[in-house]
C-alpha positions in Angstrom: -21.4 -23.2 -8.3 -20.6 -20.4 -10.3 -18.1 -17.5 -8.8 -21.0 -14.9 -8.3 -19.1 -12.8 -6.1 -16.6 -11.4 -8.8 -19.8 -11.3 -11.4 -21.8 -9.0 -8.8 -19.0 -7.0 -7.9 -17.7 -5.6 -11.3 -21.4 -5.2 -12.0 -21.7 -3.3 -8.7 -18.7 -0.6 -9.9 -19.7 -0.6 -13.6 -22.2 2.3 -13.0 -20.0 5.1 -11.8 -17.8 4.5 -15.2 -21.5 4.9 -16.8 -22.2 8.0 -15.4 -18.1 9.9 -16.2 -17.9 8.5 -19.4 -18.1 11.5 -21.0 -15.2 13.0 -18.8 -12.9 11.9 -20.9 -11.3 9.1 -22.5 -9.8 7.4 -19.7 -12.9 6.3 -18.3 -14.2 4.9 -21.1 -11.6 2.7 -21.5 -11.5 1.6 -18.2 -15.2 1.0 -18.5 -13.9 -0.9 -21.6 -11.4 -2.9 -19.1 -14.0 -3.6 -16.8 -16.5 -5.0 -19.2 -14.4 -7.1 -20.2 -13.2 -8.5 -17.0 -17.5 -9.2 -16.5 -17.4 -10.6 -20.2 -14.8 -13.1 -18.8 -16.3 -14.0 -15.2 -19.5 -14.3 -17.2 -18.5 -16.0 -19.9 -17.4 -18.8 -17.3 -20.3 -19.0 -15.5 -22.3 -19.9 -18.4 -19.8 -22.4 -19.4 -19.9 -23.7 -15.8 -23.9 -23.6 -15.7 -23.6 -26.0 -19.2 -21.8 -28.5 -18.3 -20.8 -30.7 -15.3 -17.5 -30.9 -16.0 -14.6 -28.3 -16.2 -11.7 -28.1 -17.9 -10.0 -26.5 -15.2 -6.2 -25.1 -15.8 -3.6 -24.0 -12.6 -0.9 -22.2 -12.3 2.5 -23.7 -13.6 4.7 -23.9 -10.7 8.1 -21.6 -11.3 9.0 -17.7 -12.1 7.3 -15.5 -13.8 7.3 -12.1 -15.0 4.6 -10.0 -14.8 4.0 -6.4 -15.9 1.2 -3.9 -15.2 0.7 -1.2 -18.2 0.6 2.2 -16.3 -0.1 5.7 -17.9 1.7 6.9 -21.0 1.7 2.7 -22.2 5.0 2.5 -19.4 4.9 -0.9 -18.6 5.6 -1.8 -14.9 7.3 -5.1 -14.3 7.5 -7.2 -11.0 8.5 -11.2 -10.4 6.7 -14.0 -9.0 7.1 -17.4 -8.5 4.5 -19.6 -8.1 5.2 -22.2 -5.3 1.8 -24.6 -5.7 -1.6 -24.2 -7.1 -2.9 -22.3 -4.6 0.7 -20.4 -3.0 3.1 -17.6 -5.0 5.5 -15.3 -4.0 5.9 -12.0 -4.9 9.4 -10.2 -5.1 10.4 -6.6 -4.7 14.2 -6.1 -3.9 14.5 -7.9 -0.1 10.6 -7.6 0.3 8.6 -11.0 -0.3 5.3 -11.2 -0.2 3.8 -14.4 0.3 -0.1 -14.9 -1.3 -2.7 -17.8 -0.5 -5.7 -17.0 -1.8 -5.9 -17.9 -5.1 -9.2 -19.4 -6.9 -10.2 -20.8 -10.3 -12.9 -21.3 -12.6 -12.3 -22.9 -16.1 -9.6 -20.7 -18.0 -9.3 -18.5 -15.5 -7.2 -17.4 -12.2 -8.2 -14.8 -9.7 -5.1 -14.0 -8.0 -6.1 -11.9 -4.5 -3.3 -10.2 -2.4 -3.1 -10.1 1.5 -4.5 -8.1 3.5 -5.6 -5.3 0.9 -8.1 -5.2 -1.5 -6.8 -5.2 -4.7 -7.2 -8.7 -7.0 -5.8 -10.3 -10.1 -7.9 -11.9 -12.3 -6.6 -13.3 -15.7 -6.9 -15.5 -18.1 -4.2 -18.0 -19.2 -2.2 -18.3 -22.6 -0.6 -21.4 -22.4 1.3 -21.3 -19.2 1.4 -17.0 -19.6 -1.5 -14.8 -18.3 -3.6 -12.0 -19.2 -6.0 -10.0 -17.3 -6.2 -7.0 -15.1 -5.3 -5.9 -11.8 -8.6 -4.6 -10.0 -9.3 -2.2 -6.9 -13.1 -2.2 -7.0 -13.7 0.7 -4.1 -11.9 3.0 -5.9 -12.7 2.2 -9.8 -9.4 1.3 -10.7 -8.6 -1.8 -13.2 -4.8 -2.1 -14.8 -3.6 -3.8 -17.9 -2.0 -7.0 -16.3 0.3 -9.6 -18.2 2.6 -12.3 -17.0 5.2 -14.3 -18.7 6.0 -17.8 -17.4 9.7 -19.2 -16.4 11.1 -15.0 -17.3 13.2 -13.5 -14.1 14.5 -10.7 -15.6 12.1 -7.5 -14.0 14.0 -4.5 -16.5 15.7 -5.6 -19.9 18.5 -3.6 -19.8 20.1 -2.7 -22.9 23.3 -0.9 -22.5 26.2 -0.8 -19.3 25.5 1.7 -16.3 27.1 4.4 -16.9 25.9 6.6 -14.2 25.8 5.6 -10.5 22.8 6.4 -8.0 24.4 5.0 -5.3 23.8 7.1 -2.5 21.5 10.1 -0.8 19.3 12.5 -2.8 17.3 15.2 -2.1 14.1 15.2 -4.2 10.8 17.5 -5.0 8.0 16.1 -6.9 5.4 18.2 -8.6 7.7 21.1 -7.9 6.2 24.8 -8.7 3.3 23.1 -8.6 1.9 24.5 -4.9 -1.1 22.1 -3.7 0.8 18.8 -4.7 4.5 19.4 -4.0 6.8 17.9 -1.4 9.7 17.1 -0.9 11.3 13.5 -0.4 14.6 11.8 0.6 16.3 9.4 -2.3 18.0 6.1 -0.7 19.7 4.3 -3.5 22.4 1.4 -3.3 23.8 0.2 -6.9 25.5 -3.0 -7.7 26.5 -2.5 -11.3 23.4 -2.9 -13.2 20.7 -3.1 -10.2 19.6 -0.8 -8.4 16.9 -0.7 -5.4 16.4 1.8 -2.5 13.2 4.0 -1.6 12.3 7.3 -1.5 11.1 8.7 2.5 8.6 11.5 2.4 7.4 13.5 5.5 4.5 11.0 5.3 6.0 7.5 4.9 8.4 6.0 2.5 8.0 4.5 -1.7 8.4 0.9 -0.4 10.9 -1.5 -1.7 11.8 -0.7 -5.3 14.2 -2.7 -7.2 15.1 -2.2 -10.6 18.1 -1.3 -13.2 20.6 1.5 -14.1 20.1 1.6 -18.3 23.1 3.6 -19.5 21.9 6.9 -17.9 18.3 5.5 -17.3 16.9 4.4 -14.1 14.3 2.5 -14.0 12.6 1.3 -10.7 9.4 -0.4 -9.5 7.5 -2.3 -7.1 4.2 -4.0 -6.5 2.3 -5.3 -3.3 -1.2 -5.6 -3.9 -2.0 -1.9 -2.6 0.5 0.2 -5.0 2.1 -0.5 -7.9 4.7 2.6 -8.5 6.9 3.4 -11.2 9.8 5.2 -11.4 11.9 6.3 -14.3 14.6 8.9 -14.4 17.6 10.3 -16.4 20.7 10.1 -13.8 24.1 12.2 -14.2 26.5 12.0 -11.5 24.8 14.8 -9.5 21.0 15.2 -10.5 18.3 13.0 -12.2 14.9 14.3 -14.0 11.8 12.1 -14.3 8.6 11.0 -13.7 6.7 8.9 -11.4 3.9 6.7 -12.0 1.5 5.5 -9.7 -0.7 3.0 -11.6 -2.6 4.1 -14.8 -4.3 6.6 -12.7 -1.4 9.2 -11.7 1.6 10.3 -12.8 4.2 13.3 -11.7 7.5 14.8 -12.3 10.3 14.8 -9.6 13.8 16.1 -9.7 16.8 15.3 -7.4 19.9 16.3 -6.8 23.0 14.1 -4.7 23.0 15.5 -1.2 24.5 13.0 1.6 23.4 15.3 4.7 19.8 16.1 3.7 17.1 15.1 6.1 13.3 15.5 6.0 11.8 17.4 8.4 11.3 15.8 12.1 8.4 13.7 12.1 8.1 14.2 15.2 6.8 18.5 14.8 5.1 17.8 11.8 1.4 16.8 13.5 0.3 18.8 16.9 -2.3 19.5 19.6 -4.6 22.7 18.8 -3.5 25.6 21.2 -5.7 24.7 24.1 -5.7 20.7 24.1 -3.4 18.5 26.2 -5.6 15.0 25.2 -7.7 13.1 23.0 -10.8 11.8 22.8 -13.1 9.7 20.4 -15.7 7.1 20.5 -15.8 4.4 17.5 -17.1 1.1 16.8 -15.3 -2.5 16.8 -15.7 -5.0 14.4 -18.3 -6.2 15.9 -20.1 -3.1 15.9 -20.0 -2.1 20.0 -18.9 1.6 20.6 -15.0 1.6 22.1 -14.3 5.1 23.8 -10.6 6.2 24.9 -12.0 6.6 28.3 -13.3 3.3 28.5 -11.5 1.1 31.8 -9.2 -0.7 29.6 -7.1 2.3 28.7 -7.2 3.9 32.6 -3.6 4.9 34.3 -2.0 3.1 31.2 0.3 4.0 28.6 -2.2 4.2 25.1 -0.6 4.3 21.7 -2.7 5.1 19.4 -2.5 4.4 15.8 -4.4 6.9 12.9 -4.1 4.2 10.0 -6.6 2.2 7.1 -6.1 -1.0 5.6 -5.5 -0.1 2.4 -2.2 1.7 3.3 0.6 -0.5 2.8 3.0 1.6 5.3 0.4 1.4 8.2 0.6 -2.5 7.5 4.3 -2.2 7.9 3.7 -0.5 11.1 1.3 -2.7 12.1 3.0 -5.6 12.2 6.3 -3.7 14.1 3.1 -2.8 16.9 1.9 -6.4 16.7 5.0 -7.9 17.4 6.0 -5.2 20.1 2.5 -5.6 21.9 2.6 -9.0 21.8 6.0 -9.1 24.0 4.6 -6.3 26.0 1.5 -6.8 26.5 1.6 -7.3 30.3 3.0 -4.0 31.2 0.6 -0.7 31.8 0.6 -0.2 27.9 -2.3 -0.4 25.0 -3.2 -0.1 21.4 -6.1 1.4 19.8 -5.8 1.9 16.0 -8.2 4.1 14.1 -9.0 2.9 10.7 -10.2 5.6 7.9 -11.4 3.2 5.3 -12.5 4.5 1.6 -14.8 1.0 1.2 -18.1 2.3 0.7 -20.2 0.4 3.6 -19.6 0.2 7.0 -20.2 -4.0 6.2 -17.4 -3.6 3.8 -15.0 -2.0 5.9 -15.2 -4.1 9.4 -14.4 -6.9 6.4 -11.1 -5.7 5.9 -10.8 -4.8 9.5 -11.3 -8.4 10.4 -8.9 -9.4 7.3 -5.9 -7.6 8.4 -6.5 -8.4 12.1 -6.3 -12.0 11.1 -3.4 -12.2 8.6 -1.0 -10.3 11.1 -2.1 -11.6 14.2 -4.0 -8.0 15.6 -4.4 -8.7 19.1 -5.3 -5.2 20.1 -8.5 -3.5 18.7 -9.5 -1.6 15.6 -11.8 0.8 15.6 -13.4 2.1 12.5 -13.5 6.3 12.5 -14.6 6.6 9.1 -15.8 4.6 5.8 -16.3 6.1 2.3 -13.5 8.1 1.8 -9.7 8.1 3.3 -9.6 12.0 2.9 -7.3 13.7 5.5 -9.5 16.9 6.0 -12.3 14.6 6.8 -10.3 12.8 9.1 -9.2 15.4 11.0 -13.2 16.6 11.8 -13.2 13.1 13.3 -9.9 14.2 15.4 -10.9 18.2 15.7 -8.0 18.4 18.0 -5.4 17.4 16.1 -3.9 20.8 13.6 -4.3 18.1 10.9 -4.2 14.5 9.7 -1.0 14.7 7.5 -0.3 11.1 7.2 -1.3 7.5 7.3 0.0 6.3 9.7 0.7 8.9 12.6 0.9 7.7 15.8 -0.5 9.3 18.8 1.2 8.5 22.4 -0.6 9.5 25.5 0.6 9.0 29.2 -1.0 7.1 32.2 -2.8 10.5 33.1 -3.6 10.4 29.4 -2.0 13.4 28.5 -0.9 13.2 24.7 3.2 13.9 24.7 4.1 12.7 21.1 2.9 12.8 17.9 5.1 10.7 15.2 3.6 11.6 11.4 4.1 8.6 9.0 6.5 5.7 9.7 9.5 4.5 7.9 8.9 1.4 7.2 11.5 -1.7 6.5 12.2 -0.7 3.1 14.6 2.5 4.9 17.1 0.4 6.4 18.5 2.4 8.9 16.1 5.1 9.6 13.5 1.7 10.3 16.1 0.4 12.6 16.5 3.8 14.5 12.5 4.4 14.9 12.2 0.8 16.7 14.8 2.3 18.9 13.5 5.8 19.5 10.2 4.0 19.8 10.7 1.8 22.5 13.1 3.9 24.3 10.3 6.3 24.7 7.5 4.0 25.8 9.6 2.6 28.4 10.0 6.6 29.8 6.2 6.3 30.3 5.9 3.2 31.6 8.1 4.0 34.5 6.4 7.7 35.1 
C-alpha cells in the first residue's frame, strides 16, 4: 500500500507556505523544501502503485553523522548509530535517545522520534542520507544529511586554547527588551570537548556536547523537539556569540565567568493573583470526558499539578522524574493531573500525542488537554486566570489536602544540570512528604 499518511500531511501544510510566500524569502524556500519532500513521498507511491515488487533499501547498521543546516548555512551536527533496521540511537553528551519507529518505502527512510512530533524523512546515497527534518504543526522543514560510519560531531581544526570549564553568567538578546533574559552557563571541558547546558528561569538548553576550536566553541544537540546551536568566541573571562535554534531563529548572547551567580528562585517567579488561595479548572481526557480538580479522586489529597505540552522536551524530562515518583507513591494521599497546552491544530490531533507520550513513558496518572492550536503563554494563562502568568513549560502547581495551593515551581531543571537536577528531586520530595503528613 502506498504511505498516504506522509503524502496527505505535507499536502495538508503546503497551503499556509502558499498563502506567506510573498513574506519573504524564507518561506519560499521552505515551500521549496516541502515540495520536494511531496515530490519524493510521491514519487514513491507511484513507483509502488507500478510495480509489485520493491527494491527496498535499510538502514546500514553502525555510526553516523548527521547534520541539520540551520540559519546563516551553520550546519548543526549530532551522532547516531543505527542498532537494526528498525532501532537507532541518538547521542548528545550523556543523553541517549533510543528510536523505534522507523518505516520505509523504496529509496527512502522516514525516521520518527519519540514522543514528539518531529520526523526524518530522507532519501539514501549509498549507505549516506539526505532529506529533511519535518515539524508539520508548526511549518518547519530543515536541511537534513547524514554520513555513514563518521563519529566525529565538530571537526576541529586547531588545539583549545581557551577553557570554558566552569560557571557563566549569560544574557541573550540583551538591549533587546521583549526577548531578553538572562541564563546560567554550566560548562565542563576535557581538552578539546566540551558539553554542559545553559539554565534559564524557564528550564534548561538540554544536553549539548561539542568542541573548544582554538578560541571557538561550538556546541549542539538534537532530540526530535529542538535542535540548538551554539557558537561562541571564548577568552578566559567572557565569550560573544550566537544561538541558533533551527533554521527558524537565531540570537546573540554574551557571558561572562562568574562561579556564584544564580538565577532567580524558581520558586517566586509564578504566583496566586492577590485574592486566590486555590485552583480550579475543568478539561477533557483523552478520551474526551470532562476531569474537574474537584472531582472525588483529588478530595483531602495532596494534588501536583503539572502546566506542560508534549512537544516540550523539558516537561518530558519532568515527566518521566513524576512518573517514576508516582509510580512508587502512588498509594499515599497524593495525585497528578497534568495540563497539556498543545499547538497541534485539532483537538483529534492533540489527544494523539497525549495518548503517545502517556504510552512511551508509562503515564499512569491523567492528562488533560487545556488548550490546542497554539502553546502561547498569554493564552494559557486565560485558561489559569488565577495564576499572575504562565511563564514556563513546565511549572508545577502543589496544592494541599484542603486544596490550598502552597508552591508554585516555574520550569524544571532537567538531567542535563547535574546537580541543580539532583537537588530539585530532593527539595521535591522533601516537600511532598510535609503535605502528606499535614
Amino acid at each position: 500500500m502506498c504511505w498516504r499518511y506522509q503524502t496527505n500531511s505535507v499536502l495538508k501544510f503546503l497551503v499556509p507556505f502558499k498563502l506567506e510566500k510573498n513574506k519573504n524569502s524564507i518561506h519560499n524556500n521552505m515551500r521549496y523544501l516541502i515540495l520536494s519532500v511531496l515530490v519524493l513521498v510521491v514519487f514513491s507511491c507511484k513507483n509502488e502503485s507500478n510495480s509489485n515488487v520493491l527494491n527496498k533499501q535499510e538502514l546500514k547498521t553502525g555510526p553516523y553523522r548527521a547534520s541539520l543546516t540551520v540559519k546563516d548555512n551553520k550546519e548543526l551536527p549530532f551522532n547516531f548509530e543505527v542498532i537494526s533496521a528498525s532501532k537507532l540511537k541518538i547521542f548528545n553528551a550523556e543523553e541517549v535517545i533510543e528510536v523505534d519507529e522507523i518505516t520505509y518505502r523504496n529509496d527512502s527512510v522516514f525516521i520518527k522520534t519519540p514522543v514528539f512530533e518531529g520526523y526524518i524523512a530522507a532519501k539514501f546515497e549509498g549507505d549516506n542520507l539526505r532529506g529533511h527534518f519535518i515539524k508539520e504543526s508548526l511549518n518547519r522543514v530543515v536541511p537534513f544529511f547524514a554520513e555513514y560510519n563518521t563519529t566525529t560531531r565538530f571537526n576541529a581544526v586547531a588545539q583549545a586554547n581557551e577553557n570554558v570549564d566552569g560557571i557563566w553568567e549569560a544574557e541573550f538578546s540583551k538591549g533587546v527588551e521583549e526577548d531578553e533574559y538572562i541564563a546560567k552557563g554550566i560548562f565542563k571541558q576535557d581538552g578539546n570537548k566540551v558539553t554542559g547546558t545553559f539554565r534559564t528561569t524557564t528550564g534548561d538548553y538540554r544536553f549539548l556536547e561539542g568542541v573548544m576550536d582554538g578560541n571557538s566553541m561550538k556546541l549542539s544537540t538534537f532530540d526530535g523537539a529542538h535542535a540548538f546551536l551554539f557558537t561562541a568566541t571564548v577568552t578566559d573571562t567572557s565569550m560573544e556569540g550566537v544561538f541558533y535554534s533551527g533554521n527558524h531563529w537565531k540570537e546573540p548572547f554574551v557571558a561572562k565567568r562568574n562561579k556564584t551567580f544564580e538565577l532567580p528562585n524558581a520558586n517566586d517567579l509564578t504566583f496566586l493573583k492577590e485574592g486566590y488561595d486555590s485552583l480550579d479548572f475543568t478539561f477533557p481526557n483523552t478520551s474526551d470526558e470532562l476531569v474537574s480538580l474537584k472531582d472525588d479522586r483529588f478530595k483531602d489529597k495532596v494534588v501536583i499539578v503539572q502546566i506542560m505540552g508534549t512537544w516540550c522536551p523539558n516537561c518530558l524530562d519532568e515527566s518521566k522524574y513524576y512518573t517514576e515518583f508516582y509510580k512508587k507513591n502512588k498509594n499515599k494521599d497524593i495525585e497528578f493531573v497534568a495540563l497539556a497546552f498543545e499547538y497541534a491544530k485539532t483537538k483529534e490531533t492533540a489527544f494523539s500525542r497525549i495518548d503517545r507520550l502517556q504510552s512511551k513513558i508509562g503515564i499512569e496518572y491523567p492528562i488533560l488537554l487545556a488548550q490546542f492550536g497554539t502553546s502561547d503563554k498569554a493564552k494559557a494563562q486565560e485558561k489559569l486566570p488565577m495564576l499572575n502568568h504562565v511563564l514556563s513549560y513546565p511549572t508545577t502547581i502543589y496544592i494541599d489536602k484542603k486544596g490550598k495551593v502552597r508552591k508554585i515551581h516555574t520550569g524544571f531543571n532537567g538531567p542535563a544540570t547535574g546537580n541543580k537536577y539532583i537537588a530539585f528531586k530532593s527539595e521535591f520530595e522533601g516537600f511532598i512528604n510535609t503535605l502528606l503528613a499535614e
